[in-house]
C-alpha positions in Angstrom: 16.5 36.4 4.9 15.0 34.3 7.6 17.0 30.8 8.4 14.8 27.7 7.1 13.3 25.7 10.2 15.0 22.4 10.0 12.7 19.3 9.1 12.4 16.5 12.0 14.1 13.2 11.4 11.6 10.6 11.3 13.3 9.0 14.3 12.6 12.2 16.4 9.2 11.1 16.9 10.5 7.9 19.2 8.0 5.4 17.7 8.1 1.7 18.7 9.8 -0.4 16.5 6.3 -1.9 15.6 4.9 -0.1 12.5 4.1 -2.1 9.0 4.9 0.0 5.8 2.2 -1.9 3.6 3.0 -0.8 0.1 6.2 0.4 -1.0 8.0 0.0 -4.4 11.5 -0.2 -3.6 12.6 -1.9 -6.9 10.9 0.9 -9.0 12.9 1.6 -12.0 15.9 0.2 -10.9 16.4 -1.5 -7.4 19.6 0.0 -5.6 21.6 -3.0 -3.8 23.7 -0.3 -2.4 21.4 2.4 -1.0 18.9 -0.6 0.4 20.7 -1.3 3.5 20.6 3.1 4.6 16.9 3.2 3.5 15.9 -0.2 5.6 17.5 1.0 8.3 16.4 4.4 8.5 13.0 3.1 8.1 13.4 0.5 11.2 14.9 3.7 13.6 11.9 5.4 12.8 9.8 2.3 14.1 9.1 0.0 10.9 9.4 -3.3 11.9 7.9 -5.4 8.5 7.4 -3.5 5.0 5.6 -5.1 2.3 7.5 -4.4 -1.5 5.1 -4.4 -4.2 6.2 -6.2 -7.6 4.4 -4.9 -10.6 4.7 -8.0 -12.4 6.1 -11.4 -12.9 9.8 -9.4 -14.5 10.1 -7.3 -11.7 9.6 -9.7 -9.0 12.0 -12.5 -10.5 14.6 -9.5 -10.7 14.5 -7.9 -7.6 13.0 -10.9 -5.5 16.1 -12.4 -4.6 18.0 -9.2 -3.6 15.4 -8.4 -1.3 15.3 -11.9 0.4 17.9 -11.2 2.0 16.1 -8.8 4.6 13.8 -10.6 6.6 12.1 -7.8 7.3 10.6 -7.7 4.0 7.5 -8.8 2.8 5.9 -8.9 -1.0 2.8 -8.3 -3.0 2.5 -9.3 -6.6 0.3 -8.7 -9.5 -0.1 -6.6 -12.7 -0.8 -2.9 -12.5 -3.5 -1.6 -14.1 -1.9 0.3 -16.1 0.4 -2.0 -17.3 -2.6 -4.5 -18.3 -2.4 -3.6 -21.8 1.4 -4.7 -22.3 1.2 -8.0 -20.0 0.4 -11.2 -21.4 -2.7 -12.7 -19.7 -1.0 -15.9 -19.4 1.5 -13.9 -16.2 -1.3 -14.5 -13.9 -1.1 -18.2 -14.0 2.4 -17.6 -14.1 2.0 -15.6 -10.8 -0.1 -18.5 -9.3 2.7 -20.8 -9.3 5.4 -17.9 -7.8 2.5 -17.9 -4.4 2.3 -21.3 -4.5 6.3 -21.5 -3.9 6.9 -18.4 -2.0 6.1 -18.2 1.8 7.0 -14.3 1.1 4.2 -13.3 -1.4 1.7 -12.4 1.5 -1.1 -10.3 -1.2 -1.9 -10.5 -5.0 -1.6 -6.9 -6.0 -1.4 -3.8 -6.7 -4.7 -4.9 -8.9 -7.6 -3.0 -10.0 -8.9 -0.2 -12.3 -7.0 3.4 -13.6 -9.5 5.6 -15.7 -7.0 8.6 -15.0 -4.7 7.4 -17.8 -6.1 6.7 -21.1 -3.4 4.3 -22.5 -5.3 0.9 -21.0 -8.6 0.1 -22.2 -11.0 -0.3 -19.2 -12.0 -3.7 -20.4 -8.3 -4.6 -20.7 -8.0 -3.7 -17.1 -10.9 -5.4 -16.4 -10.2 -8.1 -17.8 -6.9 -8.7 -15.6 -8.6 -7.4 -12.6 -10.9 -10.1 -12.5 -8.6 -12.9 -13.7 -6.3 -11.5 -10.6 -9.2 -11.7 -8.2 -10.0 -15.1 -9.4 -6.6 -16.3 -8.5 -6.6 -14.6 -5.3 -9.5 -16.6 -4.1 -8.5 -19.7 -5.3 -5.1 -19.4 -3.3 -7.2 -18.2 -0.3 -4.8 -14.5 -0.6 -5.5 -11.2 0.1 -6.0 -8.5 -2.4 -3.9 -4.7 -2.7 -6.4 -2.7 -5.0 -5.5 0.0 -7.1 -8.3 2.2 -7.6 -8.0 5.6 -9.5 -10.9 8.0 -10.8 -12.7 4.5 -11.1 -14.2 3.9 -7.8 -17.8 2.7 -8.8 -16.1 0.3 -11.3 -13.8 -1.0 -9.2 -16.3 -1.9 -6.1 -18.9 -3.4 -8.8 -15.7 -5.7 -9.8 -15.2 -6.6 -6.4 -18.7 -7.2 -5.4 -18.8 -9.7 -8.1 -15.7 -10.9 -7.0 -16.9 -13.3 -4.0 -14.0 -11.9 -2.2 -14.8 -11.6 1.2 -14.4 -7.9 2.4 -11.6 -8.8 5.1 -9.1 -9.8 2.3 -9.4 -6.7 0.7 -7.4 -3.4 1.2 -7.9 -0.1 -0.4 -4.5 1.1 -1.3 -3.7 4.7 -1.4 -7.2 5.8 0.0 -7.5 9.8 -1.7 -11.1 9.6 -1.3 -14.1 11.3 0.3 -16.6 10.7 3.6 -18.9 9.1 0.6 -16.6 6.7 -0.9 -15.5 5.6 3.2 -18.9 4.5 3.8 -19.1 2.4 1.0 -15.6 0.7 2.4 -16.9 0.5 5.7 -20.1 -1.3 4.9 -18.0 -4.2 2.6 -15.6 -4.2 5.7 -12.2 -3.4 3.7 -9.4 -2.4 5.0 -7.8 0.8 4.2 -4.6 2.6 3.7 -4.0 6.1 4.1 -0.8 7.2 2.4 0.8 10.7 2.7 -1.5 13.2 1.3 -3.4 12.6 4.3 -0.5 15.6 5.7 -1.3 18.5 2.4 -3.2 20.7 4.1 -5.9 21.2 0.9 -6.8 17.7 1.4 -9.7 18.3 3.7 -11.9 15.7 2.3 -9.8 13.1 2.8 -8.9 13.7 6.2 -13.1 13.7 7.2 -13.1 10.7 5.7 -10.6 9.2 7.6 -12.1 10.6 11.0 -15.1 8.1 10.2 -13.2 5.0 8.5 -12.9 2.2 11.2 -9.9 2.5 13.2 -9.5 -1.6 13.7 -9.3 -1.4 9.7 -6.8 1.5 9.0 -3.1 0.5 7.7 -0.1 3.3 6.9 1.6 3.3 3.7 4.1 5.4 1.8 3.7 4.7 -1.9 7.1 5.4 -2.0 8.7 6.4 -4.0 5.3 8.5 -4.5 3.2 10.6 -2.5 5.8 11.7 0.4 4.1 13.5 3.0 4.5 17.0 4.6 7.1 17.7 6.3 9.1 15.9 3.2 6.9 17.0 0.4 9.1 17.3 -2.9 11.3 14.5 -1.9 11.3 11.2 -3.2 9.3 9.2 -0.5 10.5 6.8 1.6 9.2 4.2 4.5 10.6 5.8 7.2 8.5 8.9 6.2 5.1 6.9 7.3 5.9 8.4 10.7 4.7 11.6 10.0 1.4 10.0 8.0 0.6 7.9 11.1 1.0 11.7 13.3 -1.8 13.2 11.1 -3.9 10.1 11.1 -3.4 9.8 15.3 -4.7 13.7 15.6 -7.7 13.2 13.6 -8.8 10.2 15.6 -7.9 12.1 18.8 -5.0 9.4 20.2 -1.0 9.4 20.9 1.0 8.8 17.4 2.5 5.6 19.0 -0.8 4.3 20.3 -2.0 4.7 16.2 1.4 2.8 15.0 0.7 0.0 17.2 -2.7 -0.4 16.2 -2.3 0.2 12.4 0.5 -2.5 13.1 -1.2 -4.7 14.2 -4.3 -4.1 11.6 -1.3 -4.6 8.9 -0.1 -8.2 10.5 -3.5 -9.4 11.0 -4.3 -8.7 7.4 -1.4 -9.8 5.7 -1.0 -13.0 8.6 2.8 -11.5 9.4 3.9 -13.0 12.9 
């Protein structure tokens, strides 16, 4: 029986400690005080130098807020999940208004958006918070994380109406097409490619990120979803963006570090890190 090849440790790539993980949910479920200091720092020796955690509502963030606080590292996002619209009480959002209002931390209103995938939240439930969402995120003058799934018409006609002005607005977990690219292009979003860029079936996506913008391209893991090849099966992780950003750099035909710095900076430009 032939030996198994051994993976590469995220850190074997020797990437400058200058990448932005975008969208992570390190509190999902249950956040682990004691396995958060090994996962941070495995994720800064394979070059992450901020990561943004995304708290799927006004709960989770009051829970886990405070543990993470304690990494400066760390940045947040904040806003109901589609799929949890029909649960949450439309009253959260003004509840979330006054959390940004007090917290230099919470850089992005989302994940928000639409989910026609699963059936258990009517679309004009999710609509509903969607726009309420959007409304808030103008009126605080923040950016948005959209959540887009099997709904991607929808979801661009809500934004359109939005008034949102296409450089506060990044495409989260981009699994589309060449056709739905050129629709981002031309509203000037930014997107983020996550790690299913690496499956080798997923063709489509990968011509559609040789035309998306390169000044407008983040890196994010999803985790603890979505964990790219050479990791596929595992639970996902920041430090795995590494081998997303490889991909993504061969497709647009530069060095792996030259595409971390840039989607770096993309990520601190749109989320105004320093």
């Amino acid at each position: 029986m032939a030996k198994q090849k051994e993976k590469p440790a995220p850190e074997s790539l020797g990437l400058p400690c200058v990448g932005v993980e975008t969208h992570a949910h390190l509190d999902y479920k249950r956040l682990d005080p004691e396995a958060l200091p090994g996962l941070l720092e495995r994720a800064r020796s394979a070059g992450v130098a901020r990561l943004g955690n995304v708290f799927l509502g006004v709960e989770a963030y009051c829970a886990n807020a405070p543990i993470l606080s304690a990494y400066p590292e760390v940045f947040f996002l904040l806003g109901v999940h589609p799929n949890d619209a029909g649960e949450a009480d439309i009253r959260h959002v003004a509840d979330m208004g006054d959390l940004f209002a007090g917290e230099p931390r919470l850089r992005a209103v989302g994940e928000i958006g639409l989910d026609f995938y699963w059936k258990d939240t009517p679309p004009d439930v999710q609509e509903r918070f969607f726009r309420e969402q959007l409304a808030m995120a103008r009126e605080l003058g923040r950016p948005v994380a959209v959540h887009s799934r099997d709904a991607s018409a929808e979801t661009l006609r809500v934004l359109d109406d939005s008034g949102i002005a296409g450089e506060q607005v990044l495409w989260h977990c981009f699994g589309g097409g060449p056709d739905l690219a050129v629709e981002l292009i031309q509203r000037g979003y930014t997107v983020s490619i996550p790690g299913p860029v690496t499956y080798s079936k997923n063709e489509d996506l990968r011509r559609a990120v040789s035309i998306l913008e390169l000044d407008r391209l983040v890196i994010e893991s999803d985790a603890p979803f979505l964990t790219p090849e050479p990791y596929r099966g595992r639970p996902n992780e920041p430090a795995y963006n590494v081998f997303t950003a490889q991909t993504v750099a061969r497709i647009k035909g530069l060095e792996t570090a030259d595409l971390w710095r840039r989607t770096g900076d993309n990520a601190r430009r749109f989320f105004g890190l320093d």
